[in-house]
VOFIDO-485911 format. One line per 5 residues: number of its first residue (from 1); for each residue x, y, z of N, C-alpha, C. Coordinates in steps of 0.001 Angstrom, whole numbers, always signed. Atoms other than C-alpha are relative to their C-alpha. Example, Ala and Ser with C-alpha at 12.3 -4.5 7.8 and 13.67 -1.06 7.14 Angstrom:
% residues 2
1) +890,-1190,+0,+12300,-4500,+7800,+900,+1200,+0 | -820,-1190,-60,+13670,-1060,+7140,-770,+1090,+730
This chain:
% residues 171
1) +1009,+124,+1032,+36977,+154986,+81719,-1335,-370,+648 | +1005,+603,-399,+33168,+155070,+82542,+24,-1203,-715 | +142,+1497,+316,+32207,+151317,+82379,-1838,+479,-1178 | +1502,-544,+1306,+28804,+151298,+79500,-563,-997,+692 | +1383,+159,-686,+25348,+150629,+81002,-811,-152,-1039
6) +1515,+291,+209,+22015,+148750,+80332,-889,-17,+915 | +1081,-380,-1151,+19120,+149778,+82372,-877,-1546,-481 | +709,+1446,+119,+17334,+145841,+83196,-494,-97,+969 | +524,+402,-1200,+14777,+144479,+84937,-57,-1412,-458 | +59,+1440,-131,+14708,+140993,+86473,-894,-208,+663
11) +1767,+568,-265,+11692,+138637,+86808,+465,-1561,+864 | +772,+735,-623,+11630,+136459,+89765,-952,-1000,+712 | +1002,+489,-71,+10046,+133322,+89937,-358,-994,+1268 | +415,+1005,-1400,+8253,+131682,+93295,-170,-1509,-686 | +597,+1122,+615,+7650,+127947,+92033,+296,-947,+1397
16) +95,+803,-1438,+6155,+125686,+94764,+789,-1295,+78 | -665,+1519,-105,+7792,+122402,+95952,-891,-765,+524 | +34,+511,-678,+6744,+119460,+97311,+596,-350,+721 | -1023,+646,-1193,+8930,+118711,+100509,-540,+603,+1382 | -24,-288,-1275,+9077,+118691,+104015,+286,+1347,+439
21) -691,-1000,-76,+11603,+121059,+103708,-414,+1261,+559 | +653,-1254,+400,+10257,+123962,+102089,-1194,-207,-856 | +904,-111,+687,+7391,+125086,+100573,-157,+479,-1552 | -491,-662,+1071,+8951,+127155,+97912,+1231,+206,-730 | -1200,-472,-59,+11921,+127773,+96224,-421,+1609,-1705
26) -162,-884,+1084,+12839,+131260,+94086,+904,-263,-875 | -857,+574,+1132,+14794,+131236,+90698,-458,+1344,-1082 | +50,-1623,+899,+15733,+134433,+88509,-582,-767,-1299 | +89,-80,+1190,+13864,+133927,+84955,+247,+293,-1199 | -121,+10,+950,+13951,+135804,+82940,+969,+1681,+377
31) -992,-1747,-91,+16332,+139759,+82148,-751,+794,-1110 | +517,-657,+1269,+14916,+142090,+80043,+702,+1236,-309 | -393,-1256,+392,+16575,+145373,+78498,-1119,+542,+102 | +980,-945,+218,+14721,+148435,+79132,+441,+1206,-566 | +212,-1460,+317,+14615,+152066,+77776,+735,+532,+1382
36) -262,-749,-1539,+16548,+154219,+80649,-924,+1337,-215 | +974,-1319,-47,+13545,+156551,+79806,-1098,-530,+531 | +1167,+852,-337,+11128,+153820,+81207,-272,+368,+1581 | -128,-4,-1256,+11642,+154974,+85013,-26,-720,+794 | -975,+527,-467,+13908,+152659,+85871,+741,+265,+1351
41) -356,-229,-896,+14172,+153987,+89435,+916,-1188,+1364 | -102,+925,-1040,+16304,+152226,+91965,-303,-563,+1237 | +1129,+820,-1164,+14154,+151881,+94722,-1286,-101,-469 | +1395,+754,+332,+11115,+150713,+92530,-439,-1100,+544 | +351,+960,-803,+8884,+148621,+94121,-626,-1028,-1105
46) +87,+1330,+878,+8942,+144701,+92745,-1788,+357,-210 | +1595,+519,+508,+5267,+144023,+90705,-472,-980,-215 | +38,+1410,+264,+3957,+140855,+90823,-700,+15,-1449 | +711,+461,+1263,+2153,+139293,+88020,-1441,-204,+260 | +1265,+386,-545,-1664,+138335,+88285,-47,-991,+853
51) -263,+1689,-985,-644,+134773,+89788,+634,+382,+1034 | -956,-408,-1429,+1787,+136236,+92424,+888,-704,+187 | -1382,+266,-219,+4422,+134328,+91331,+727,+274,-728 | -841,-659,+251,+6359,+135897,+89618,+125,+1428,+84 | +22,-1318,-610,+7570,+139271,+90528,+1218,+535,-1115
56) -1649,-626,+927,+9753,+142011,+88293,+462,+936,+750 | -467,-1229,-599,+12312,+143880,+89553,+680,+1220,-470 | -1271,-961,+865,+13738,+147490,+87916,+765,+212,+630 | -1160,-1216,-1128,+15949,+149620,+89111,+1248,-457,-580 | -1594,+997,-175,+19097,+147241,+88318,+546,+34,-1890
61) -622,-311,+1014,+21718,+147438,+85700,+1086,-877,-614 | -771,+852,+6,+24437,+145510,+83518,+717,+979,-313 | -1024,-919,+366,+27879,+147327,+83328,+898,-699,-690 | -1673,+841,+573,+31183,+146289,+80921,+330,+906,+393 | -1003,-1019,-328,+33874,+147340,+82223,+1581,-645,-546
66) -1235,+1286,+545,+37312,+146390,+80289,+651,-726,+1013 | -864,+1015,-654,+39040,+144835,+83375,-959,-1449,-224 | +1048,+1381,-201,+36315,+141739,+82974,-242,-129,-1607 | +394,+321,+1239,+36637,+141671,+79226,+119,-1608,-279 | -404,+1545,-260,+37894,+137933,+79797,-988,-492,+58
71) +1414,+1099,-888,+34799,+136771,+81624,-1329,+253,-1151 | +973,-186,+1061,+32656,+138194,+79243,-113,-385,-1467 | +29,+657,+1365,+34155,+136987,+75979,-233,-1784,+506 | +303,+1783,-476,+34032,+133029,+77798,-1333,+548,+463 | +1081,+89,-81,+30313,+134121,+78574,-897,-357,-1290
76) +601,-2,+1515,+29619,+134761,+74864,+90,-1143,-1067 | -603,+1245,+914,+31673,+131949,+73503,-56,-1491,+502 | +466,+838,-1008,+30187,+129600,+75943,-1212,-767,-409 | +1220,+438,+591,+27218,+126885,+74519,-721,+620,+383 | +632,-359,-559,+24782,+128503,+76699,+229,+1383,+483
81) -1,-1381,-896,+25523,+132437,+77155,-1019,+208,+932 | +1182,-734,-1128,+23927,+134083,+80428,-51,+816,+688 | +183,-1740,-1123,+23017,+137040,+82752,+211,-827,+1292 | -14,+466,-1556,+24118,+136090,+86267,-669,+720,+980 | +968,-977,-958,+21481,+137115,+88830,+848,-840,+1323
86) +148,-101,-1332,+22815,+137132,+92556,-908,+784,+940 | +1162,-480,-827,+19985,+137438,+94767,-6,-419,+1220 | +344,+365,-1787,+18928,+137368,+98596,-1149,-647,+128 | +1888,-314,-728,+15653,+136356,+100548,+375,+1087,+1059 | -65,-1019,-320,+14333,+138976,+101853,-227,-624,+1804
91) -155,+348,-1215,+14124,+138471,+106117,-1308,-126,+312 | +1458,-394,-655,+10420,+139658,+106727,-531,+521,-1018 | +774,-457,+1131,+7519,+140751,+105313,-641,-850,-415 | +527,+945,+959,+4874,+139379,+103450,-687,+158,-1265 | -365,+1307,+487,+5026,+137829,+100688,+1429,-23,+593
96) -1640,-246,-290,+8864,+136755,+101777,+643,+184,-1635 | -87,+186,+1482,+10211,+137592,+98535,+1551,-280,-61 | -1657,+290,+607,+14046,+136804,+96984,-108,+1437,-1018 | -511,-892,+441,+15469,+140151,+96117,+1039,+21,-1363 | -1233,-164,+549,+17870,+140509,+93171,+759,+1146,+174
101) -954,-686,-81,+20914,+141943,+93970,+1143,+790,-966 | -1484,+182,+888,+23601,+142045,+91161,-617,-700,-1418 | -291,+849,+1596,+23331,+141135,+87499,+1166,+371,-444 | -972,-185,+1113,+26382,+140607,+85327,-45,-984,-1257 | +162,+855,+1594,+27533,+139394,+82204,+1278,-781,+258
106) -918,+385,+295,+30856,+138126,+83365,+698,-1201,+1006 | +68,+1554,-815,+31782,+134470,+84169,+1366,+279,+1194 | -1040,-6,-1021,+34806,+135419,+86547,-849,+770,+745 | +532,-489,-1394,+32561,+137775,+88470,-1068,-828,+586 | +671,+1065,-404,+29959,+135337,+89020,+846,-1091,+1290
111) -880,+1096,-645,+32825,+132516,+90139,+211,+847,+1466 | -559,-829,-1268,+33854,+135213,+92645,-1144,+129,+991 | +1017,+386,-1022,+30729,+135344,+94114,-162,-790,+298 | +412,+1921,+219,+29906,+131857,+94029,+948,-202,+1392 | -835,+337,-900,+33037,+131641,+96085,+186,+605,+979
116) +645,-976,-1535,+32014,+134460,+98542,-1332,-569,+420 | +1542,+436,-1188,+29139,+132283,+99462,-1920,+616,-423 | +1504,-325,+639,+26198,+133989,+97561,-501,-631,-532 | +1042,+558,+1046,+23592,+132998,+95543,+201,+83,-1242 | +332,-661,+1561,+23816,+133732,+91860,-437,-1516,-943
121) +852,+606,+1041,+21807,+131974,+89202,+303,+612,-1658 | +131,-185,+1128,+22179,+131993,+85621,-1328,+150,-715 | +1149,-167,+703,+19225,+133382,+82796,+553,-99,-1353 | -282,-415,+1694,+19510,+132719,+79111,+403,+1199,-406 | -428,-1703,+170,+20930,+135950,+77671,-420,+248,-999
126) +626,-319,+804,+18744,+137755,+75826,+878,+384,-1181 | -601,-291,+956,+19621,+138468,+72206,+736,+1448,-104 | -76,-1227,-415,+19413,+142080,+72204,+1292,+482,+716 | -1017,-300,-498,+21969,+142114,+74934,+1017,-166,+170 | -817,+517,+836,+24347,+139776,+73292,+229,+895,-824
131) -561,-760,+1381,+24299,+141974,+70304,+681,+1807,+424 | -413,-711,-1021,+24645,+144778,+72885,+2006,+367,+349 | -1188,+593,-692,+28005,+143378,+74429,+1169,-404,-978 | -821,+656,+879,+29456,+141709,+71612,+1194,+1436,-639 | -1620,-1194,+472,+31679,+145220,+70156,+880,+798,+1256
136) -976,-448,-992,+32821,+145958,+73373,+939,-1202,+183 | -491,+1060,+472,+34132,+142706,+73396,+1413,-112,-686 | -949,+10,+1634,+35547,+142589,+70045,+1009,+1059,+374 | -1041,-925,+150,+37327,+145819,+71075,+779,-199,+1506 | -1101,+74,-1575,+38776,+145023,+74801,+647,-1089,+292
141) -1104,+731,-469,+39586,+141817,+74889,+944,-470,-869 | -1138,+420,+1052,+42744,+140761,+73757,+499,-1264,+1279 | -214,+1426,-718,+43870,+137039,+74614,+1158,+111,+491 | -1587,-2,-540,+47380,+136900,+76793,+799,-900,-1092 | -971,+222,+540,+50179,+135975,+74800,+150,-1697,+308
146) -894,+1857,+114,+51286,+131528,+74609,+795,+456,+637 | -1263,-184,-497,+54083,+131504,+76688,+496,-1555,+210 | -695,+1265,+294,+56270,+128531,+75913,+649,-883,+1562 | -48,+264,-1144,+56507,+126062,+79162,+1256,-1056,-40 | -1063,+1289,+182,+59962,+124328,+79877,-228,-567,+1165
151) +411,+1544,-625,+58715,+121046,+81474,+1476,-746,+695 | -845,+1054,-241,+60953,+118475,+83103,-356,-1022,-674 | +116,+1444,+497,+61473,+115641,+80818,+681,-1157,+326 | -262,+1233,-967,+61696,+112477,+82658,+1377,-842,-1155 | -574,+681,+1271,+62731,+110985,+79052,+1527,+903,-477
156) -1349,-838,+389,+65687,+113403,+78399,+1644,-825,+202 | -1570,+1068,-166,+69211,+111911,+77671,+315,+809,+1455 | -138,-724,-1013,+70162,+111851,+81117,-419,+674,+976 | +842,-537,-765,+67543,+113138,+83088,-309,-1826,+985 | +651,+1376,-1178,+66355,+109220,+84528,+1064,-807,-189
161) -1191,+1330,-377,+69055,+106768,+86021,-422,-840,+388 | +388,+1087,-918,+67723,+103490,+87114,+540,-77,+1130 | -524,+292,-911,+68628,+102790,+90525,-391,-1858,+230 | +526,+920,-354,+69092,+99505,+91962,-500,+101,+1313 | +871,-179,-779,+67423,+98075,+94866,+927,+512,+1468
166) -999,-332,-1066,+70695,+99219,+96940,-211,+1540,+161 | -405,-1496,+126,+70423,+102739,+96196,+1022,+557,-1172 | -1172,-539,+467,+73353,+102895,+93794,-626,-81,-1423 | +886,+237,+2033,+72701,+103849,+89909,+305,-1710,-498 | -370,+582,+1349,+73247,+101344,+86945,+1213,+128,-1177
171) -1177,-177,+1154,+76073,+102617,+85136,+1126,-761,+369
């Protein structure tokens, strides 16, 4: 099954620090849905803003795909739904900019990155692309089945014997 596509661009933001450290740090903002008639090319080149700090990037896309219907219904049903941006810095060049790499919508692919060592950042999730997401959703995921867990009960006639301090039961 093709997976269903939104053509998005992500915005980028430089915001200075005070530290020794660094001078700067980047941080994805904001996501926007676009038109895939907007020319949405994937090697478009980022545009800053008048200030030069913030930069948008097209080209980039969100896919559902039903194996991740899981991650995506706990995105939606989550206080805070969000777009996960994994992004780079870029090596050279100037301005040095932080690339975005990857947007999704789905909290297990995120974790997976997270745990491969990348970057990814969360953005509020626009409405639009909530309302978007939400009937694919409704139609893929289905919750796994309860499956009834037989426990060891300590308390069970017969399950706990006192011992004394010899080793030998109580009876």
């Amino acid at each position: 099954m093709q997976p269903l596509r939104i053509s998005v661009e992500i915005v980028m933001e430089r915001v200075p620090l005070a530290s020794r450290w660094a001078s700067e740090a980047w941080l994805p903002c904001a996501v926007t849905a676009i038109a895939d008639g907007d020319g949405a090319l994937p090697d478009a080149a980022p545009v800053p803003d008048a200030t030069g700090r913030r930069w948008t990037f097209r080209g980039h896309s969100l896919e559902l795909h039903p194996t991740e219907a899981e991650g995506y219904f706990l995105n939606l049903t989550s206080p805070a739904p969000c777009v996960f941006v994994m992004w780079r810095q870029d090596d050279g060049g100037e301005p040095r900019l932080a690339r975005p790499v990857l947007a999704t919508l789905s909290y297990n692919q995120a974790g997976r990155m997270l745990d491969g060592g990348e970057r990814v950042d969360p953005v509020p999730l626009p409405p639009e692309i909530g309302d978007w997401m939400r009937p694919f959703v409704a139609t893929h995921y289905k919750p796994e089945p309860r499956r009834k867990v037989k426990r060891n009960d300590p308390f069970a006639a017969g399950a706990f014997v006192p011992q004394r301090g010899d080793g030998t039961d109580r009876r």
